[in-house]
C-alpha positions as CSV (number, residue, x, y, z in Angstrom):
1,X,0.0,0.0,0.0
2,X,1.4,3.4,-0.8
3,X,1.9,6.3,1.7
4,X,-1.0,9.3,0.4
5,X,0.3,13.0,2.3
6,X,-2.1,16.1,1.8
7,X,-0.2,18.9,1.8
8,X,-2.2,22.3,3.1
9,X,-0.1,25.3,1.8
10,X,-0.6,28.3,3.2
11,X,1.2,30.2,0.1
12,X,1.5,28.9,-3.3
13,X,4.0,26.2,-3.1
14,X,7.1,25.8,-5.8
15,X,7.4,22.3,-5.6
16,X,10.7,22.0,-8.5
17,X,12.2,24.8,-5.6
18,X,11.8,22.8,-2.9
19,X,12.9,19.3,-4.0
20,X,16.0,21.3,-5.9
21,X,16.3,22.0,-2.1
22,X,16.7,18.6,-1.6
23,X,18.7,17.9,-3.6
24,X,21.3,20.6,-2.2
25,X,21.4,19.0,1.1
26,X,22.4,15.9,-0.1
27,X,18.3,14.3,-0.7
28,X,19.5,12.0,-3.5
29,X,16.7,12.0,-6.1
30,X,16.4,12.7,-9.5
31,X,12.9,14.9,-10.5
32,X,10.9,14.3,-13.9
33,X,8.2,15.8,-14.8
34,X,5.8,18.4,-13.6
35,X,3.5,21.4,-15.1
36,X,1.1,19.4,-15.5
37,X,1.8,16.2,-15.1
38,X,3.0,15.1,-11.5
39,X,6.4,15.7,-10.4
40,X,8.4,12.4,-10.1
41,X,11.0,11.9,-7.9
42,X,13.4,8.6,-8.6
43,X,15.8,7.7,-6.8
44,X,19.7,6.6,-8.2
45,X,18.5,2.8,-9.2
46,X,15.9,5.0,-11.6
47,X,13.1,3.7,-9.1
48,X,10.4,5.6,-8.7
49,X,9.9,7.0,-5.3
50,X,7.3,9.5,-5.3
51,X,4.7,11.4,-7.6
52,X,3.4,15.2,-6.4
53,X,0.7,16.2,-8.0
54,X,0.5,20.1,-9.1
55,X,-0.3,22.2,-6.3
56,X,-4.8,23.1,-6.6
57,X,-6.3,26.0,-4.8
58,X,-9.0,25.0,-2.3
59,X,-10.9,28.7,-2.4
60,X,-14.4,27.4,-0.8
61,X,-15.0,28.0,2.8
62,X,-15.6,24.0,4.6
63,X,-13.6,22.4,1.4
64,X,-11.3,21.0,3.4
65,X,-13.4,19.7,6.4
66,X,-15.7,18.6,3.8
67,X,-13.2,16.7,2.3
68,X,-10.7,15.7,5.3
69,X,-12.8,16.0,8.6
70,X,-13.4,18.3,11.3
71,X,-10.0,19.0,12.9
72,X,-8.2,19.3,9.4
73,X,-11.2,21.3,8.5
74,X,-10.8,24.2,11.5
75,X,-6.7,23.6,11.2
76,X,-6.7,25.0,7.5
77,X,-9.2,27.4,6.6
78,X,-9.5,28.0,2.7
79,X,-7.7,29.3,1.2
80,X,-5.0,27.0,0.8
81,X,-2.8,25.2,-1.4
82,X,-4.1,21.3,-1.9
83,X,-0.4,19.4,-2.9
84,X,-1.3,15.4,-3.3
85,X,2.1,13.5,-2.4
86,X,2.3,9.4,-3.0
87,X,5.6,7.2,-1.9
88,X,5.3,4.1,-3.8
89,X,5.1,1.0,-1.5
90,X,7.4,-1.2,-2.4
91,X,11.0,0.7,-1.5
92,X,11.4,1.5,2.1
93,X,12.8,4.4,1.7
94,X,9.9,6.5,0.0
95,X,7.6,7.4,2.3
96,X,10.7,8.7,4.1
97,X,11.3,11.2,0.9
98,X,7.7,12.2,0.5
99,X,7.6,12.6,4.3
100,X,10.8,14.5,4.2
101,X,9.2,16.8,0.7
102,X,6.0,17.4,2.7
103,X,7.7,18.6,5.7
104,X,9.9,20.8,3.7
105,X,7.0,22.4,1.7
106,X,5.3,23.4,4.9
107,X,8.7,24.5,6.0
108,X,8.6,27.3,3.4
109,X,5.1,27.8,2.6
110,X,3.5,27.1,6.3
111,X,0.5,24.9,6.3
112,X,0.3,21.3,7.9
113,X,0.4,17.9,6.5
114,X,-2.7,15.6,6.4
115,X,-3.2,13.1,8.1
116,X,-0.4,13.4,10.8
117,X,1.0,16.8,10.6
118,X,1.4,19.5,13.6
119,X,-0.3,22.2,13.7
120,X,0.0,24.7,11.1
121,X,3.4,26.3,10.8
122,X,4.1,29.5,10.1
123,X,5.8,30.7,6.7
124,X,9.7,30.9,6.8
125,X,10.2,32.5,2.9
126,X,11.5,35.6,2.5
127,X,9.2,35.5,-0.9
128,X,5.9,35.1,0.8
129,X,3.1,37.0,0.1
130,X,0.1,37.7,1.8
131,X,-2.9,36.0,-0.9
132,X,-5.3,37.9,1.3
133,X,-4.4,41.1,0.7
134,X,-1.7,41.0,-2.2
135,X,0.7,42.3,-0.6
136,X,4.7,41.3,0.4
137,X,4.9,39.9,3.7
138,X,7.7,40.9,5.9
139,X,10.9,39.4,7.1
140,X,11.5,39.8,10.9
141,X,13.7,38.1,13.2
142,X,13.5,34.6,11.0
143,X,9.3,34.3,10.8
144,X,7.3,35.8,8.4
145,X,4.7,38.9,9.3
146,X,2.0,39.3,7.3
């Protein structure tokens, strides 16, 4: 059975930025793909770890309790960034990577991973911007203000 994370972005996500990321810090994959197919992330055998699907805005207000429950529901109020990530099941070490992409996304983006993640974290880019209003966010003391 494969590992299914929901990713809910708080910011429009860059998900090629993020796995490049990744990559820098020694993650070693290989990405394929994306805009608008799924992103694909192999590892160095040319297995296929893990698919991301391209990032959907969830505008309608109950959307994601509709879809997730409750708790998810009142933890990540629309709007937010819907990011479906799948580890295949059959190498150990995939649901480690997706695991590893989701946390990273939220990282950046803030959000919180379905259906274990903490609580919503708050955005860390220095790029964010504020979807309510349209306007920069700013950079204080290593957190993002909106």
């Amino acid at each position: 059975m494969s590992c299914d994370l929901i990713v809910l972005a708080r910011r429009q996500p860059d998900v090629h930025a993020v796995v490049d990321g990744m990559v820098a810090l020694g993650e070693a994959v290989h990405i394929r793909g994306g805009e608008p197919d799924p992103t694909l992330l192999y590892d160095a055998d040319r297995r296929l770890l893990v698919s991301i699907e391209d990032p959907v805005l969830i505008s309608v207000p109950g959307e994601v309790g509709r879809l997730l429950g409750p708790e998810f529901g009142a933890r990540a109020q629309a709007p937010v960034w819907w990011v479906d990530v799948r580890a295949v099941s059959d190498i150990p070490d995939a649901e480690r990577v997706a695991r590893k992409f989701a946390e990273a996304l939220v990282h950046w983006v803030g959000g919180t991973v379905y259906p274990d993640g903490a609580p919503e974290a708050q955005v860390r880019s220095w790029k964010a911007t504020d979807q309510r209003t349209g306007g920069a966010a700013s950079y204080t003391g290593g957190v993002i203000q909106s």
